[in-house]
N, C-alpha and C positions, 0 to 999 in steps of 0.2 A: 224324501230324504236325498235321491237320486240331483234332482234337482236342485238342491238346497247346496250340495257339494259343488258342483257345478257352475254355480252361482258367485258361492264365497271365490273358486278358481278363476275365476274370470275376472271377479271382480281384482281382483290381487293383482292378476298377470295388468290388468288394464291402472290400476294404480302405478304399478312399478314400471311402465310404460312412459306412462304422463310428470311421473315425478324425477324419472332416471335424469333425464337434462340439468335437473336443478341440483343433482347431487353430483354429476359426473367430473370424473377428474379428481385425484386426492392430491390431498398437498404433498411437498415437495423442500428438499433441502440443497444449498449448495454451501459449500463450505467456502467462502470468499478470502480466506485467506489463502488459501490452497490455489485458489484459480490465479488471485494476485502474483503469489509468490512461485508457482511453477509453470506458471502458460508462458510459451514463450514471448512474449511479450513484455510479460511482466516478469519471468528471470534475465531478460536482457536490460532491461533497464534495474533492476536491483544490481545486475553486475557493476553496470556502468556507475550509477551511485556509490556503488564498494569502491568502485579503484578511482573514482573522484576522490570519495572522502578520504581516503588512504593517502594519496599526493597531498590534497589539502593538508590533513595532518604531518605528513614528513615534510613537507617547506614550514611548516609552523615550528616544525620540532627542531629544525635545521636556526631557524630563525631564534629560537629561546637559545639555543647554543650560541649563538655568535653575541647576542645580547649578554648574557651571561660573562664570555670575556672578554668581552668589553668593558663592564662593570668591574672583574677584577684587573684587566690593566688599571682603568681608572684610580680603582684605592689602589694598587702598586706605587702610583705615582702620585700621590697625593702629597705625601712629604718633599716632592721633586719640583713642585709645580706651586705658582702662588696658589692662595685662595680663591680668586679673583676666576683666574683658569680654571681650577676645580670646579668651583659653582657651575661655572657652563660648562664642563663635560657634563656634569652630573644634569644640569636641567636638559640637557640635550640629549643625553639617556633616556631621561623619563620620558620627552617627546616622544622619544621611538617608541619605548616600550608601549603606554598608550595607542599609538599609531598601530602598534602592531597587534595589538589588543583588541582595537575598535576591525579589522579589518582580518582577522581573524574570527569575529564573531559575525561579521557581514556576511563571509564565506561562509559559514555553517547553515547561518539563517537562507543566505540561497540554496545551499545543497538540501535542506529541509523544503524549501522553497516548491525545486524541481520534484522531490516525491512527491511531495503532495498534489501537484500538476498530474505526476504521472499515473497516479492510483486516480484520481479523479479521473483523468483521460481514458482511464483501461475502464473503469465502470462507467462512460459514457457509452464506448462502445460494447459493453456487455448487457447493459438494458435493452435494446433493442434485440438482443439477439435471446436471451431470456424469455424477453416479452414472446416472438416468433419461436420459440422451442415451446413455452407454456400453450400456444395456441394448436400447436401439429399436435401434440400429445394431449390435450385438455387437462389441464393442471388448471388448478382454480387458484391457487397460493403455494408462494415459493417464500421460503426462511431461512435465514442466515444460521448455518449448522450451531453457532454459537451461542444459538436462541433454545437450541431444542435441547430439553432435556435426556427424554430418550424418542427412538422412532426406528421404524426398522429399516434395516441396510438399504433396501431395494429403492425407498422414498428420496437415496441422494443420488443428486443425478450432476455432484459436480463434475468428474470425469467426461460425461458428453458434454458439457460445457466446454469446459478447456478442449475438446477436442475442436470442436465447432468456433471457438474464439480463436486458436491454432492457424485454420483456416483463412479466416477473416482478418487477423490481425496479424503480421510478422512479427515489428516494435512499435514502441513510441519516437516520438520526435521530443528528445529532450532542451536539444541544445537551441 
């Protein structure tokens, strides 16, 4: 019986030996919008996108204003002025306004343009470094917080991220 005990012990410890490599490491979560949106890196360049699109917006909003009285000079003067005149203020209006439409929607689609550069550019350089934290620690899989249902505190390890991206990365290069 002595032996029997003995036996099964050994046998266990020498399983959990041989098989420990193939289980080692639990997964692992980082919350990627968290790293995007507060690593410095990436809250300097969300700044910088805020007070673009902010200026973008107030020359646009400066620009609907002057369009705006323009249009009512024009009908002010409508009675003042042949038809002939009229018609081309008015088609010379519309020009603008289009013009300022089409190139108001160009600005946006760049400023959308730039994040999307930028988030890509901050998760170019976060994979490598991901990858090299998974391997110091042996994590076998890493999941986007947003994926996990539930999981316990300890498995997110977006905070040493950002500190380690911190590090590594000051800003982007937007411009």
């Amino acid at each position: 019986m002595k032996n029997l005990i003995k036996y099964i012990f050994i046998s266990l410890v020498s399983i959990n030996i041989f098989l420990n490599p193939l289980y080692a490491g639990s997964p692992a979560f980082v919350d990627f919008s968290k790293v995007l949106n507060t690593s410095t890196a990436g809250a300097k360049a969300q700044e910088f996108l805020k007070k673009k699109l902010d200026s973008e917006v107030n020359k646009y909003k400066k620009l609907e204003t002057d369009i705006r009285k323009e249009e009512s000079q024009i009908i002010s003067q409508k009675k003042l002025i042949s038809s002939e005149e009229y018609q081309k203020k008015v088609k010379s209006l519309r020009d603008k306004v289009a013009k300022v439409q089409k190139d108001k929607r160009e600005s946006f689609n760049n400023i959308g343009k730039m994040r999307n550069k930028a988030k890509v550019d901050l998760l170019k350089t976060l994979n490598p470094i991901i990858k090299k934290y998974m391997k110091e620690k042996k994590i076998r899989l890493v999941i986007d917080k947003s994926s996990v249902l539930l999981g316990d505190s300890t498995l997110d390890i977006t905070e040493e991220i950002i500190s380690i991206l911190n590090k590594e990365l000051k800003s982007l290069k937007l411009d």
